[in-house]
ZADO-1210 file (C-alpha; in nm, 4 decimals, padded with zeros to 6 digits):
<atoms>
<atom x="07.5162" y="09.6880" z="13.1568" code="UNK" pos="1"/>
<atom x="07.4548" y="09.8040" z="12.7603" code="UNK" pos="2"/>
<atom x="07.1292" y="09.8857" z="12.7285" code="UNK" pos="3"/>
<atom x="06.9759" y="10.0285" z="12.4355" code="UNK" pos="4"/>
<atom x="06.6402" y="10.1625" z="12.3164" code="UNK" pos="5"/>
<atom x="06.4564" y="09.9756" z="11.9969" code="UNK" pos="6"/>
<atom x="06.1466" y="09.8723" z="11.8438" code="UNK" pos="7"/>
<atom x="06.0713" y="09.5238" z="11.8718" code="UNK" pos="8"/>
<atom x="06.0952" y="09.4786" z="11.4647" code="UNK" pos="9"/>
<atom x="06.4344" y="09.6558" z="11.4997" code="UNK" pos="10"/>
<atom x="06.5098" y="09.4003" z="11.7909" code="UNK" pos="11"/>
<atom x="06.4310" y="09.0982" z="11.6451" code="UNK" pos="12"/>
<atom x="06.6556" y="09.2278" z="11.3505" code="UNK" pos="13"/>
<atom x="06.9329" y="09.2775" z="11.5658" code="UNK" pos="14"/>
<atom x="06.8803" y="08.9110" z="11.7066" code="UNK" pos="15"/>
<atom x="06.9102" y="08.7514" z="11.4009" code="UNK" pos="16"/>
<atom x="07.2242" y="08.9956" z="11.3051" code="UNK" pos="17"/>
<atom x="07.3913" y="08.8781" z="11.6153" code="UNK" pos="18"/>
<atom x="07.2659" y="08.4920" z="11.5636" code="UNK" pos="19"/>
<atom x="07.4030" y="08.4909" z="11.2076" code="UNK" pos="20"/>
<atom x="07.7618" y="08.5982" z="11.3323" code="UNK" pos="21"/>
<atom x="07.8154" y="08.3597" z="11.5775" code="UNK" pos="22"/>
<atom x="07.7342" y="08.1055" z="11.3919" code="UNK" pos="23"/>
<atom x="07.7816" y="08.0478" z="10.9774" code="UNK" pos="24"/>
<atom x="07.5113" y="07.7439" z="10.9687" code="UNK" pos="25"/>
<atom x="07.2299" y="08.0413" z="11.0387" code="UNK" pos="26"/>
<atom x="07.0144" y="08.0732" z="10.7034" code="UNK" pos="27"/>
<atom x="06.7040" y="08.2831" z="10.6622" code="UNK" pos="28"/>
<atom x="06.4472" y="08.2091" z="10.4372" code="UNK" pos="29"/>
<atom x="06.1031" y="08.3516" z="10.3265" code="UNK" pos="30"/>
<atom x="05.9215" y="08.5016" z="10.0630" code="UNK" pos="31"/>
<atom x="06.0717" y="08.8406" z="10.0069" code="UNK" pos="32"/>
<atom x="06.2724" y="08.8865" z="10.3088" code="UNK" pos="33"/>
<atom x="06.5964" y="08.9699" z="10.1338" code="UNK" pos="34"/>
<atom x="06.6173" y="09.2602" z="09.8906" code="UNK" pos="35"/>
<atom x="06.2638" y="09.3616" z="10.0368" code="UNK" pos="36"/>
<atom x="06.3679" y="09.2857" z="10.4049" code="UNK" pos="37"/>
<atom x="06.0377" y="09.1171" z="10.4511" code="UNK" pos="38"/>
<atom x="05.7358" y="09.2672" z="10.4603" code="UNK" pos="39"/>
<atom x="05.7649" y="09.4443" z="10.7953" code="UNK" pos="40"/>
<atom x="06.1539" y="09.4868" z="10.7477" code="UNK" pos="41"/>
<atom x="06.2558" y="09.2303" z="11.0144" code="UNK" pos="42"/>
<atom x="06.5596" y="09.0878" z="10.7980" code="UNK" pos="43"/>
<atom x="06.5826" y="09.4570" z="10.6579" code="UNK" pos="44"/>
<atom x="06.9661" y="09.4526" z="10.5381" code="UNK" pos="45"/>
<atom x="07.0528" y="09.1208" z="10.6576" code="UNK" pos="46"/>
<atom x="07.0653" y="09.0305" z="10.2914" code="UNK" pos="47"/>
<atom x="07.3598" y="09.2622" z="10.1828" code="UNK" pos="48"/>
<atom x="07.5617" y="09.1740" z="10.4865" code="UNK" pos="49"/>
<atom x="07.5691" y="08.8321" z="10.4586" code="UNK" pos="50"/>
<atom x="07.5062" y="08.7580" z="10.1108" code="UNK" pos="51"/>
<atom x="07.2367" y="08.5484" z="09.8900" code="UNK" pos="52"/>
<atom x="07.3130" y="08.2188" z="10.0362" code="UNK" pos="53"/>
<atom x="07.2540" y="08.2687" z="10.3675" code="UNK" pos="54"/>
<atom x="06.9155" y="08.5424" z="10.2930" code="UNK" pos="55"/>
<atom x="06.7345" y="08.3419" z="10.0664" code="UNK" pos="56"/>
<atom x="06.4064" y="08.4482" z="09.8795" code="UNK" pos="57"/>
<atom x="06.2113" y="08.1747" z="09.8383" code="UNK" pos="58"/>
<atom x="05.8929" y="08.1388" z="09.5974" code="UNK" pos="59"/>
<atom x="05.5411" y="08.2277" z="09.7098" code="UNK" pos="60"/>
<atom x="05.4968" y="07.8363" z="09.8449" code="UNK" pos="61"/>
<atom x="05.4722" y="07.8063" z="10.2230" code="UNK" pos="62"/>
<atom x="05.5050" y="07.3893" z="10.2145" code="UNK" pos="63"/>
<atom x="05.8244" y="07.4095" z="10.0245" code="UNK" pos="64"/>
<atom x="06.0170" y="07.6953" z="10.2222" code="UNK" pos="65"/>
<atom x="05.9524" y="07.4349" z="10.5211" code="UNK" pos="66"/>
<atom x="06.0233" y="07.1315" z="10.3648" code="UNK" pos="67"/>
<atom x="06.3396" y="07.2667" z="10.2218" code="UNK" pos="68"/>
<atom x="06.4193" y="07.3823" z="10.5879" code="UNK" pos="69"/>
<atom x="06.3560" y="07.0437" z="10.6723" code="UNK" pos="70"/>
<atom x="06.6229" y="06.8823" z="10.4081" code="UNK" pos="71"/>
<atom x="06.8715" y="07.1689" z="10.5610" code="UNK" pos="72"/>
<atom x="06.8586" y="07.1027" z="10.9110" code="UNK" pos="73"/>
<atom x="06.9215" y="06.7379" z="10.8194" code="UNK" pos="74"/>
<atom x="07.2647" y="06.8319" z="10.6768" code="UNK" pos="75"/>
<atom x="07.2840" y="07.0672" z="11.0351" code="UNK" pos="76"/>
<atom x="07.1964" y="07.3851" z="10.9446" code="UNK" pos="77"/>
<atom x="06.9976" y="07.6242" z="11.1427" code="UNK" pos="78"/>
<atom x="06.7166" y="07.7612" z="10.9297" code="UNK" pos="79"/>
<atom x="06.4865" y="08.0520" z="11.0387" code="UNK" pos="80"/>
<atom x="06.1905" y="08.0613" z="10.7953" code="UNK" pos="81"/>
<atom x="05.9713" y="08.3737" z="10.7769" code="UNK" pos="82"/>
<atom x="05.5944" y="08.3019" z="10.7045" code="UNK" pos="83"/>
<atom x="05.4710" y="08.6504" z="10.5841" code="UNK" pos="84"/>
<atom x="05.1403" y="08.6232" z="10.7695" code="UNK" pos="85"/>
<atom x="04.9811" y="08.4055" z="11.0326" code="UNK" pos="86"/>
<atom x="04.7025" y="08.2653" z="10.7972" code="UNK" pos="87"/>
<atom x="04.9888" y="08.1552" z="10.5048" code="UNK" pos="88"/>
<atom x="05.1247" y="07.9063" z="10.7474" code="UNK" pos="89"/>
<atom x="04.8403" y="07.6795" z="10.6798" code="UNK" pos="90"/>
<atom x="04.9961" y="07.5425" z="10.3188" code="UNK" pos="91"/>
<atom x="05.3147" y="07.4359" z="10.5134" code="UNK" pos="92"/>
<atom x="05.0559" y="07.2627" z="10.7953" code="UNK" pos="93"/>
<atom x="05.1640" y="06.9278" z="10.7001" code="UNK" pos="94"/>
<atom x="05.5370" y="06.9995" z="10.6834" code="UNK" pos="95"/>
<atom x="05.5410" y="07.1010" z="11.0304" code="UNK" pos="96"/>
<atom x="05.3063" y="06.8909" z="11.2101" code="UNK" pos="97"/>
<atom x="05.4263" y="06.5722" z="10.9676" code="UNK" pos="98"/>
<atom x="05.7956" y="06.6168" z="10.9117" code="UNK" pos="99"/>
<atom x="05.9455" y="06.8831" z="11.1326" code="UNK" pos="100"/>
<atom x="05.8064" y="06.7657" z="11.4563" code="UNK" pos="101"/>
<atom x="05.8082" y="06.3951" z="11.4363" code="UNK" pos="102"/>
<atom x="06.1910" y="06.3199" z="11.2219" code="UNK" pos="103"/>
<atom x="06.3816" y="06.4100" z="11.5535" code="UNK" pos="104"/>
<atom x="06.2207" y="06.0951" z="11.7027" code="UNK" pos="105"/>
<atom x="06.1260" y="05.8977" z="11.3577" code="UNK" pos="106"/>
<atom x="06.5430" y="05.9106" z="11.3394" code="UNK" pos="107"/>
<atom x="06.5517" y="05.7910" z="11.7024" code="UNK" pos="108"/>
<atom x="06.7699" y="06.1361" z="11.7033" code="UNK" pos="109"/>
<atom x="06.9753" y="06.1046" z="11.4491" code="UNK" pos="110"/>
<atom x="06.8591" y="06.4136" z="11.2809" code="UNK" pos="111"/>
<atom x="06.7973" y="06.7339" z="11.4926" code="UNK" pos="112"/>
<atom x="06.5160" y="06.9673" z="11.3193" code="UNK" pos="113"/>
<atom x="06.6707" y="07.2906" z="11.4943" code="UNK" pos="114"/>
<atom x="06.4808" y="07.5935" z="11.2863" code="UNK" pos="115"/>
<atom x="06.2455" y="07.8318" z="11.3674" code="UNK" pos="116"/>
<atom x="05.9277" y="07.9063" z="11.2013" code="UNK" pos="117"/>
<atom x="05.8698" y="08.2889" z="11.2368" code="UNK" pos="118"/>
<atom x="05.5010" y="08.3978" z="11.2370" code="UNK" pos="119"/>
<atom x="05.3652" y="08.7298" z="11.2566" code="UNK" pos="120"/>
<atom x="05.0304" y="08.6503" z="11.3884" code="UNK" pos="121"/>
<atom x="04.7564" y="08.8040" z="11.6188" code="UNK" pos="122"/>
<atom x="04.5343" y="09.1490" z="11.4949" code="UNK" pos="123"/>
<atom x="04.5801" y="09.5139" z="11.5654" code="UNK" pos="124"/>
<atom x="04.6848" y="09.6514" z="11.2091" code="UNK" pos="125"/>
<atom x="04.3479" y="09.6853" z="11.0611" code="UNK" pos="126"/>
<atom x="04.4407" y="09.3869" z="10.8132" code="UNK" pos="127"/>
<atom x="04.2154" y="09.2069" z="10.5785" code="UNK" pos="128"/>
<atom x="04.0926" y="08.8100" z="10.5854" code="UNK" pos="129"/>
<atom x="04.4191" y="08.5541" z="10.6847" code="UNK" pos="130"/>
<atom x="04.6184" y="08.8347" z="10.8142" code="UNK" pos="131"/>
<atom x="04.4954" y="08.8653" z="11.1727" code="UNK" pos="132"/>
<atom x="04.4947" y="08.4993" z="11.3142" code="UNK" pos="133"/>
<atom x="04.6050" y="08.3021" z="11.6502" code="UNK" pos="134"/>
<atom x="04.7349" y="07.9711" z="11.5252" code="UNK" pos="135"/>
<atom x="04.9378" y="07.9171" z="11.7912" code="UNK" pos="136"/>
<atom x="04.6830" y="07.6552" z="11.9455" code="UNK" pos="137"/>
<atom x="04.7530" y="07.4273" z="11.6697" code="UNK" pos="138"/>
<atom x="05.1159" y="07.3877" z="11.7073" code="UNK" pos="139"/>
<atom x="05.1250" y="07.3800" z="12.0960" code="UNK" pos="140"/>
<atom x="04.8801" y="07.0524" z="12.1045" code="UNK" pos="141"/>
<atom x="05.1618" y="06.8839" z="11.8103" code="UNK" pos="142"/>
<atom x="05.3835" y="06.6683" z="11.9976" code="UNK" pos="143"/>
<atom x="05.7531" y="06.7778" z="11.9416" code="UNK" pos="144"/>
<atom x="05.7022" y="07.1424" z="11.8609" code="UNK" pos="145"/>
<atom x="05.7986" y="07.4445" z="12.0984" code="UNK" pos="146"/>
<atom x="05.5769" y="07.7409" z="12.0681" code="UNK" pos="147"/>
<atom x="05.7221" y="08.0813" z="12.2283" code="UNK" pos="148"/>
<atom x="05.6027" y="08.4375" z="12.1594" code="UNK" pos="149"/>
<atom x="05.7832" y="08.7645" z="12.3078" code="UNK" pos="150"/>
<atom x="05.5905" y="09.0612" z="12.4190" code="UNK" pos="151"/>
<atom x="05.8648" y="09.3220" z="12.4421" code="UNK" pos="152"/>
<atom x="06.1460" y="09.4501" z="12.2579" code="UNK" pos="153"/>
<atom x="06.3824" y="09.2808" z="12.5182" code="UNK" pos="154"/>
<atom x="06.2214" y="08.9424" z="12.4933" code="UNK" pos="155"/>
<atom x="06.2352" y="08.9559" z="12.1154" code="UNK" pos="156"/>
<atom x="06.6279" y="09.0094" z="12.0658" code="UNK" pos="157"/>
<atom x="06.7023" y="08.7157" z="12.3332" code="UNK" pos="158"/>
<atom x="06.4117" y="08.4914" z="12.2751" code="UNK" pos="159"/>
<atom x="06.4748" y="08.4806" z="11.8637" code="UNK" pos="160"/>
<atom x="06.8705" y="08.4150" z="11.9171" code="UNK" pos="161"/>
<atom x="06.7560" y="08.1221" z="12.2086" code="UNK" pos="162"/>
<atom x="06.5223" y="07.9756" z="11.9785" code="UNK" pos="163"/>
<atom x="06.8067" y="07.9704" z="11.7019" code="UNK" pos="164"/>
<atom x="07.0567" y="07.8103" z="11.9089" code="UNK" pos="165"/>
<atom x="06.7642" y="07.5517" z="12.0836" code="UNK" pos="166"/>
<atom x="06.8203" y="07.1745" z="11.9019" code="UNK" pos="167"/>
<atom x="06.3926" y="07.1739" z="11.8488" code="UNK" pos="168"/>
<atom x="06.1761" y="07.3284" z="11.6078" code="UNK" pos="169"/>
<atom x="06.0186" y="07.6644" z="11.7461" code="UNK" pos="170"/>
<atom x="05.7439" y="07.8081" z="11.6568" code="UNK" pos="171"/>
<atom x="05.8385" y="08.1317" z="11.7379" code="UNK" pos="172"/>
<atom x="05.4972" y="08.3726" z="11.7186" code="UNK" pos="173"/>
<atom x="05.5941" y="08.7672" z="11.6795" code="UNK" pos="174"/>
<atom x="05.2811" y="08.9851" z="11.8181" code="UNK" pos="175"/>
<atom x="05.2743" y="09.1931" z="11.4972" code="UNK" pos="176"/>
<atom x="05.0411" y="09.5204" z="11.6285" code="UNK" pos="177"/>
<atom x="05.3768" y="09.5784" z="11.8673" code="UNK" pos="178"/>
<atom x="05.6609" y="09.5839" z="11.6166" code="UNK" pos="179"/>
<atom x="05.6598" y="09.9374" z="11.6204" code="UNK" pos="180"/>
<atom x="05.7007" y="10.0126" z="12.0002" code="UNK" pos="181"/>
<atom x="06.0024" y="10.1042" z="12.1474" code="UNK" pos="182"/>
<atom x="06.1406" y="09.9494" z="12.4642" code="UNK" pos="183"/>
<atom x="06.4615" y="09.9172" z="12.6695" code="UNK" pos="184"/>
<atom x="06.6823" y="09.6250" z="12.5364" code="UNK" pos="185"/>
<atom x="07.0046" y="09.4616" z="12.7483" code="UNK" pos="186"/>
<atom x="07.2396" y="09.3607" z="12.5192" code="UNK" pos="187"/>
<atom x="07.4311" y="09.1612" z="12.7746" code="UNK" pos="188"/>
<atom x="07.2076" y="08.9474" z="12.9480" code="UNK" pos="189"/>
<atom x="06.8810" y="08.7496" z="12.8700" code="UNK" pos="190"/>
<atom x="06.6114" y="08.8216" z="13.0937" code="UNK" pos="191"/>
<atom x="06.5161" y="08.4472" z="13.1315" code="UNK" pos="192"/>
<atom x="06.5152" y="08.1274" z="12.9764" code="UNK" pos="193"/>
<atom x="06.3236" y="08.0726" z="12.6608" code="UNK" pos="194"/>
<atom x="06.0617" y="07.8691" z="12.8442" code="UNK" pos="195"/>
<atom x="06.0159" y="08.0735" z="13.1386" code="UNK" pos="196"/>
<atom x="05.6874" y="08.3009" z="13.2204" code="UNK" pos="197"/>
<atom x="05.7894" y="08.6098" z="13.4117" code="UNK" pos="198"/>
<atom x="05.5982" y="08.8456" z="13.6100" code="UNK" pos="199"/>
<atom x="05.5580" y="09.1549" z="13.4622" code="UNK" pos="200"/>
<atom x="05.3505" y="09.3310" z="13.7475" code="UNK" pos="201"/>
<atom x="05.3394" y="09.1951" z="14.1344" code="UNK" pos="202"/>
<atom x="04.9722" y="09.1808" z="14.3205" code="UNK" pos="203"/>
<atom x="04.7261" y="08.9902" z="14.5933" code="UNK" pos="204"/>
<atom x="04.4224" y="08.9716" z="14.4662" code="UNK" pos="205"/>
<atom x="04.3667" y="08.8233" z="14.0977" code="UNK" pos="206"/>
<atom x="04.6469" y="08.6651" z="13.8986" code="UNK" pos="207"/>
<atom x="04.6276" y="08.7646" z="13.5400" code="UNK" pos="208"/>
<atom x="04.7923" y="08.5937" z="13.2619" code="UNK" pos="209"/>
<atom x="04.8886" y="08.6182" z="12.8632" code="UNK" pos="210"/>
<atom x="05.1164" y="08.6811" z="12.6012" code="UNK" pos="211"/>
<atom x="05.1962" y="08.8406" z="12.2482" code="UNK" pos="212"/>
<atom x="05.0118" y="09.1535" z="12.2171" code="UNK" pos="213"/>
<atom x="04.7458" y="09.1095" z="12.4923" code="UNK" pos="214"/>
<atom x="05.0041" y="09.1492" z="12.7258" code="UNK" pos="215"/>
<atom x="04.9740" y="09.5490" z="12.6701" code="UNK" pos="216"/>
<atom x="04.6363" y="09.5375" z="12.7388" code="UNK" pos="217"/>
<atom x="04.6601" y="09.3059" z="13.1183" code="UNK" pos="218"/>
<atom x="04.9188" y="09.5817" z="13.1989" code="UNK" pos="219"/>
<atom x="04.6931" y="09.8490" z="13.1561" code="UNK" pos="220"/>
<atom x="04.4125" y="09.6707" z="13.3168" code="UNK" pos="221"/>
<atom x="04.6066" y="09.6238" z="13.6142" code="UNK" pos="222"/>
<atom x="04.6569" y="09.9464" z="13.6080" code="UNK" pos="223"/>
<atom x="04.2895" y="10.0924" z="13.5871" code="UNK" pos="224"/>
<atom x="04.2154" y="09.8350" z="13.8397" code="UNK" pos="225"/>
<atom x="04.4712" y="09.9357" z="14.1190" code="UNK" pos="226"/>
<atom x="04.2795" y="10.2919" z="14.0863" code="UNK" pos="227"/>
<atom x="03.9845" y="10.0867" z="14.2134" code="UNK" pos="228"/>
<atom x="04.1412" y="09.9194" z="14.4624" code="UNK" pos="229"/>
<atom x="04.2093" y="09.5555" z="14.3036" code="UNK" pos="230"/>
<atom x="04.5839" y="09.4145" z="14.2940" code="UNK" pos="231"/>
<atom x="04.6082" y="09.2324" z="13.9618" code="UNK" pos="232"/>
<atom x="04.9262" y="09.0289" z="13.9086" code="UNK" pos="233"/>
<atom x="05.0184" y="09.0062" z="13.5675" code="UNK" pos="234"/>
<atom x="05.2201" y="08.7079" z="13.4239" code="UNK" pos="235"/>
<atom x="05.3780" y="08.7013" z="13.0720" code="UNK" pos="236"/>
<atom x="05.3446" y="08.3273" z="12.9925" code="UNK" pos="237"/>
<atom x="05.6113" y="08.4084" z="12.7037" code="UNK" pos="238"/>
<atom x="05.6490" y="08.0058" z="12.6511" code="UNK" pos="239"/>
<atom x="05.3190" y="07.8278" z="12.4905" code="UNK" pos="240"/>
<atom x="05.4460" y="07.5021" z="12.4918" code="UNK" pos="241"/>
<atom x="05.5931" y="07.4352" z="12.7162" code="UNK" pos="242"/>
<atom x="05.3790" y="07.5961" z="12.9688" code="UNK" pos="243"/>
<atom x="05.6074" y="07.7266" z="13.2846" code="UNK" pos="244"/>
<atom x="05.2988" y="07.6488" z="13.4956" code="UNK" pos="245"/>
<atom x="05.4925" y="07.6828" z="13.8344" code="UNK" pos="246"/>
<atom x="05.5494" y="08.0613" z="13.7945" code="UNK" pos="247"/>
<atom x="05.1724" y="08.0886" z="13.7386" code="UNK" pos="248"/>
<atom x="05.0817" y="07.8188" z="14.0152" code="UNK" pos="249"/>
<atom x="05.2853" y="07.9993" z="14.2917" code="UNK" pos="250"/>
<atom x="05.0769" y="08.2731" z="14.1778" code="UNK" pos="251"/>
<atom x="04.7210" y="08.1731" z="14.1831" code="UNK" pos="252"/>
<atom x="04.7901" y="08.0260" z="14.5384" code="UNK" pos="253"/>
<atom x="04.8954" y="08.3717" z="14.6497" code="UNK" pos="254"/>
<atom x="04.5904" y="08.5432" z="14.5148" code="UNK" pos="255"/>
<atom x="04.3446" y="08.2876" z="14.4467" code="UNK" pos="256"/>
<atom x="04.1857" y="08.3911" z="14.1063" code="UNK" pos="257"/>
<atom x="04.3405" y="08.3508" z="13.7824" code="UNK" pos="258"/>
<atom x="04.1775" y="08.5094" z="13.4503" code="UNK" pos="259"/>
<atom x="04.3858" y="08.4139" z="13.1311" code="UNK" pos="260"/>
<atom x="04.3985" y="08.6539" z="12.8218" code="UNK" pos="261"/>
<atom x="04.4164" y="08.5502" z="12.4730" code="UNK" pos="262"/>
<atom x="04.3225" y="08.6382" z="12.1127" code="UNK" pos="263"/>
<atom x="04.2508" y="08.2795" z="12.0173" code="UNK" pos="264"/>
<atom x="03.8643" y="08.1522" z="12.0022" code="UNK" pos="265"/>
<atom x="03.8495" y="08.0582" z="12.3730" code="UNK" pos="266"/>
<atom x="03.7424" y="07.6760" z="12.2882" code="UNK" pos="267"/>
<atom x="04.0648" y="07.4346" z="12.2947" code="UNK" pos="268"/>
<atom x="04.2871" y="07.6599" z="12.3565" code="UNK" pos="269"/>
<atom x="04.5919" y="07.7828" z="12.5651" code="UNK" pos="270"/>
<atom x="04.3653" y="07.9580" z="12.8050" code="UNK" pos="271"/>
<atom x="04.1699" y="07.6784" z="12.8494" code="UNK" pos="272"/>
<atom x="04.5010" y="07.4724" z="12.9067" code="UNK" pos="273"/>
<atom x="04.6481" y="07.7181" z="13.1857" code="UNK" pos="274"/>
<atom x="04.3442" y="07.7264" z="13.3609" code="UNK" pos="275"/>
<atom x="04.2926" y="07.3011" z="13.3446" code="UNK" pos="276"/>
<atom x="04.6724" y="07.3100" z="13.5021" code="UNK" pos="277"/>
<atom x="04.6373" y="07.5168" z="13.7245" code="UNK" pos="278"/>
<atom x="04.3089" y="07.3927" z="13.8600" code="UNK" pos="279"/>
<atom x="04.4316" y="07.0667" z="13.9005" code="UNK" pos="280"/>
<atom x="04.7508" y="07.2223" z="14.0701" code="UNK" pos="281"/>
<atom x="04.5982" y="07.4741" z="14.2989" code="UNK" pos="282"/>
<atom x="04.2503" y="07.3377" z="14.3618" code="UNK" pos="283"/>
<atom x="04.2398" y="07.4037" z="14.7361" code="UNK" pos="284"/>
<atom x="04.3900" y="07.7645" z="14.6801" code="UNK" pos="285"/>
<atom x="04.0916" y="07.8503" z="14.4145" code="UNK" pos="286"/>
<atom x="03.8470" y="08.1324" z="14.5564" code="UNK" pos="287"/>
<atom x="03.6375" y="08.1348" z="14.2196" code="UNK" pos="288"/>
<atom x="03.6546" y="07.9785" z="13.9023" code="UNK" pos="289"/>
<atom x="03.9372" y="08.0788" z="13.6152" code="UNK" pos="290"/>
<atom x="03.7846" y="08.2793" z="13.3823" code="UNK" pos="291"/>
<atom x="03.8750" y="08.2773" z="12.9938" code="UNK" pos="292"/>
<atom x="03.8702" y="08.5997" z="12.8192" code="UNK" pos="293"/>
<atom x="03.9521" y="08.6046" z="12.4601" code="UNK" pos="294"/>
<atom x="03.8529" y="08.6050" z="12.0624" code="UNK" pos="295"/>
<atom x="03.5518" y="08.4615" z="12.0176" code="UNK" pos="296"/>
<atom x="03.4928" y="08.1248" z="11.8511" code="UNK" pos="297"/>
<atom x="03.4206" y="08.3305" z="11.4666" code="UNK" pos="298"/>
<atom x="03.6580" y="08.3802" z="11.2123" code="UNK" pos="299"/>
<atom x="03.8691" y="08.6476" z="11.2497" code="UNK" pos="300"/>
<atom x="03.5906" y="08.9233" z="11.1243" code="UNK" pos="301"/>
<atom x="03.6734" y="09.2270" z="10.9076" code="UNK" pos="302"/>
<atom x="03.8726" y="09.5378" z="11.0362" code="UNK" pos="303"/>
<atom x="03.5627" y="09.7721" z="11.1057" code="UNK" pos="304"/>
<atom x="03.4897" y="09.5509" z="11.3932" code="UNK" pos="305"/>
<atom x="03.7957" y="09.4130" z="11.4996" code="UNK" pos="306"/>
<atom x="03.8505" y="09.5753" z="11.8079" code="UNK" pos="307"/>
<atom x="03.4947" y="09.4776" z="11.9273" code="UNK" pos="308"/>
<atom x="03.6477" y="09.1037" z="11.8736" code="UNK" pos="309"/>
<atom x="04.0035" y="09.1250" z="12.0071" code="UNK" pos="310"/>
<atom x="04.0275" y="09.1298" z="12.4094" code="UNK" pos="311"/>
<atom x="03.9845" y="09.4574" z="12.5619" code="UNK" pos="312"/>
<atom x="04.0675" y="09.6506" z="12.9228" code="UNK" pos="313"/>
<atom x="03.6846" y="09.6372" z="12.9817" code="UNK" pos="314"/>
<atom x="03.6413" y="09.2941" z="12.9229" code="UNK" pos="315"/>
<atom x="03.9409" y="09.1955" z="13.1548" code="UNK" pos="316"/>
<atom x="03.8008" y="09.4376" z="13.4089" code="UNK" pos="317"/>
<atom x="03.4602" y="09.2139" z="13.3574" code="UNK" pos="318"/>
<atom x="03.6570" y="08.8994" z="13.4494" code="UNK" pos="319"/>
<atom x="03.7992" y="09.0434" z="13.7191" code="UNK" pos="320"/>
<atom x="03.5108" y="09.1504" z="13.8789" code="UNK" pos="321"/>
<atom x="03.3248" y="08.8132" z="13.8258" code="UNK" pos="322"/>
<atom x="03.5827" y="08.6403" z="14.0017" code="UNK" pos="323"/>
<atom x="03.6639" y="08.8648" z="14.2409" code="UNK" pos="324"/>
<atom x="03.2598" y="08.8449" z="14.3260" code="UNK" pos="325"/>
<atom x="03.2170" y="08.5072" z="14.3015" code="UNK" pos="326"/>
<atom x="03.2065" y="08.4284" z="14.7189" code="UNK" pos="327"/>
<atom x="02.9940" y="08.6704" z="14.7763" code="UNK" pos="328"/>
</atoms>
């Protein structure tokens, strides 16, 4: 087995290296991803390899790098488009939910919209206004969209090349506080399929799950919480839409209490989705109520206080404790 160790911006690099060799109808587009590399170097070099026409810069207009995706994948290309930060992918809002997810079936399939939207999103790097958001929500409640988000350097060289070579638009969120930490990477063999949720720690007594960058944080509150005698499960949900609610169902019936962990405002989100599922799934397993715990429903606020808005160990510790005392 080759295994080597990366960052997950290096990964996802290496993804997209390896996705643009196999196959010559791979583009990349985005506002200053070639010379530049991007702003956090993810297409760093990809440029000089393989040339202007397949690295494009594009202007500083979200709507039309999408829409001109759009026009590509009609003529079957495979276009990855880079939106520089979470809160720019709001100009190309009606491209996506108006165009890319509805031609597939407006063509009764004549025309396959197989590109991948690329979005840094989530906090953690002490950002300003638009540069720190969950929009994720959004695109998992639109109808012909796939939302997926890896959590680890391993899940971000697979998961960007699956996405690539998947025949619908992905939506393919990159936890931006982790590009910089290193983890073990198999270059032979994907550690799932794109739409599957994996357990990331085994346990009995809560099931705990997330994705992106709060992922980090479950770990380490399963940690602190095995020192005080609780067995947390943790799940990587890894797919947003679709859901792989079984993994998480066979779960909750083994341990009965399920807390979900997101940055998103807790109100219509994916949380509150996982836990809907799986109540109507597992209703007769339930020993307490699932338990949201996430960014609260405020804009994202300003870096001196971010941490005191993004989910912490101590707040998942809370949750765990209220259900784990709910019988009593």
């Amino acid at each position: 087995m080759a295994t080597t160790t990366m960052t997950m911006a290096k990964a996802l690099n290496e993804g997209l290296r390896r996705a643009m060799e196999k196959n010559p109808k791979v583009l990349l587009m985005g506002e200053d991803i070639g010379r530049l590399g991007g702003v956090f170097r993810i297409t760093d070099g990809l440029q000089k390899d393989f040339g202007e026409d397949r690295v494009v810069d594009s202007p500083l207009a979200e709507s039309a790098i999408v829409g001109t995706a759009v026009g590509l994948a009609i003529r079957g290309y495979r276009t990855v488009c880079e939106i520089q930060f979470d809160g720019f992918v709001y100009p190309a809002f009606d491209q996506i939910v108006s165009q890319v997810a509805k031609l597939h079936k407006r063509s009764d399939g004549a025309y396959l919209m197989a590109m991948v939207i690329r979005i840094p999103f989530q906090g953690g790097i002490g950002a300003i206004e638009h540069h720190s958001e969950s929009p994720e929500p959004y695109f998992a409640q639109t109808a012909g969209l796939r939302v997926v988000s890896p959590s680890t350097p391993n899940d971000a060289y697979w998961m960007i090349q699956q996405s690539i070579e998947h025949d619908d638009p992905i939506i393919f969120c990159e936890p931006k506080s982790r590009y910089w930490e290193k983890g073990e990477v198999d270059l032979e063999t994907p550690p799932a399929g794109l739409f599957d949720a994996l357990v990331r720690r085994e346990g009995t007594d809560v099931t705990l799950v997330g994705y992106g960058a709060s992922m980090k944080t479950a770990l380490r509150a399963a940690e602190t919480a095995a020192v005080e005698g609780t067995s947390i499960e943790v799940i990587d949900a890894r797919s947003i839409a679709p859901l792989d609610i079984e993994v998480m169902a066979k779960s909750l019936e083994k341990t009965g209490r399920v807390v979900v962990v997101q940055e998103s405002p807790h109100t219509a989100s994916v949380g509150s989705e996982i836990i809907s599922e799986l109540t109507q799934r597992c209703f007769y397993s339930l020993k307490a109520p699932g338990l949201r715990v996430s960014g609260y429903h405020v804009p994202y606020p300003p870096t001196r206080i971010e941490e005191d808005y993004r989910p912490t160990v101590d707040r998942i510790l809370d949750a765990v404790d209220r259900v784990m005392g709910f019988e009593s």
